[in-house]
C-alpha positions as CSV (number, residue, x, y, z in Angstrom):
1,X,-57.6,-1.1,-32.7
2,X,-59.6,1.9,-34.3
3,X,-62.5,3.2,-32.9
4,X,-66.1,3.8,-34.4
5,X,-67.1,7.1,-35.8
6,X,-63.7,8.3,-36.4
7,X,-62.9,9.0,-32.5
8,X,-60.0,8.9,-31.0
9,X,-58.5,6.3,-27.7
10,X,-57.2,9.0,-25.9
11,X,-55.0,7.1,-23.5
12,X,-52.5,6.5,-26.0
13,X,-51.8,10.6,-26.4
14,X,-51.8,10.4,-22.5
15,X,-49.2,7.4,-22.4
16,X,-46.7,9.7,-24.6
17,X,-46.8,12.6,-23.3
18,X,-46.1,11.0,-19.8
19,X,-43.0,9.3,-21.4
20,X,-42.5,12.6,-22.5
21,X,-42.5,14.2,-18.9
22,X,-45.7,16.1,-19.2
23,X,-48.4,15.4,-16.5
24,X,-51.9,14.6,-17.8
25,X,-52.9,18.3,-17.5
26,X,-50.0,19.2,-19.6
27,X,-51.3,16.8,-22.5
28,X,-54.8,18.3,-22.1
29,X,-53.8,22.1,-22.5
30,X,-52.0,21.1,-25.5
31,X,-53.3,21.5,-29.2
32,X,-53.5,18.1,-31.4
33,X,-50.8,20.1,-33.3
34,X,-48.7,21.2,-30.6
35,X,-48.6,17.7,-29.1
36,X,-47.8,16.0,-32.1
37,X,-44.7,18.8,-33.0
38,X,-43.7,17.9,-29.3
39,X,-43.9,14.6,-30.0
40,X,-41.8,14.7,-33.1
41,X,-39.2,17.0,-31.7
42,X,-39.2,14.1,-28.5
43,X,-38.7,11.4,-31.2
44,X,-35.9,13.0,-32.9
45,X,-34.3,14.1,-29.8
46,X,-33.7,10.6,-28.3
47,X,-32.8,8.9,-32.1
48,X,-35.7,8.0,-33.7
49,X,-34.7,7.5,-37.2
50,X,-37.1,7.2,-39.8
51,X,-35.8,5.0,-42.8
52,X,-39.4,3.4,-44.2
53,X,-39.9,4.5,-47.0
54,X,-43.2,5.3,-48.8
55,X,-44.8,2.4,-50.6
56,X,-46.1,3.3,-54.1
57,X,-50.1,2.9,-54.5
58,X,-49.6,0.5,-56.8
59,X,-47.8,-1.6,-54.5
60,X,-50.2,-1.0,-51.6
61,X,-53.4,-1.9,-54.3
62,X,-51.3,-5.2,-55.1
63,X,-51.4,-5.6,-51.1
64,X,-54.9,-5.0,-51.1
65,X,-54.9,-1.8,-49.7
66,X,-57.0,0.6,-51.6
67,X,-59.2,3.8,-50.8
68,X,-57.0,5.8,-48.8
C-alpha cells in the first residue's frame, strides 16, 4: 500500500537488499540508483525473466487506468 505525500516504506528496500546479502548499513550507504542496478543485476543473476509485456494506453484507459 502506497504511502501519502509520495514517501517511500523503506523496509521493503531493507528486505531486498538483505536477501541480497547486504547488511542494513550496506542498503543505507547505497544510492536509490545504485541499489536498484544491484537489484536488477541480483534479479538477472538468479533467473528472473521478464516476459510482461507493456500494455498499450489504450488498453490501460479501457481498464480504467488513466493519468499516469
Amino acid at each position: 500500500m502506497p504511502l501519502p505525500n509520495g514517501k517511500t516504506r523503506w523496509s521493503t528496500y531493507l528486505k531486498a537488499g538483505m536477501a541480497m546479502g547486504l547488511s542494513p548499513r550496506d542498503v543505507d550507504d547505497c544510492t536509490m540508483w545504485e541499489f536498484m542496478c544491484a537489484l536488477e543485476g541480483f534479479r538477472e543473476a538468479h533467473g528472473e525473466k521478464r516476459n510482461a509485456r507493456e500494455i498499450p494506453d489504450e488498453r490501460l484507459a479501457e481498464l480504467g487506468i488513466e493519468g499516469f
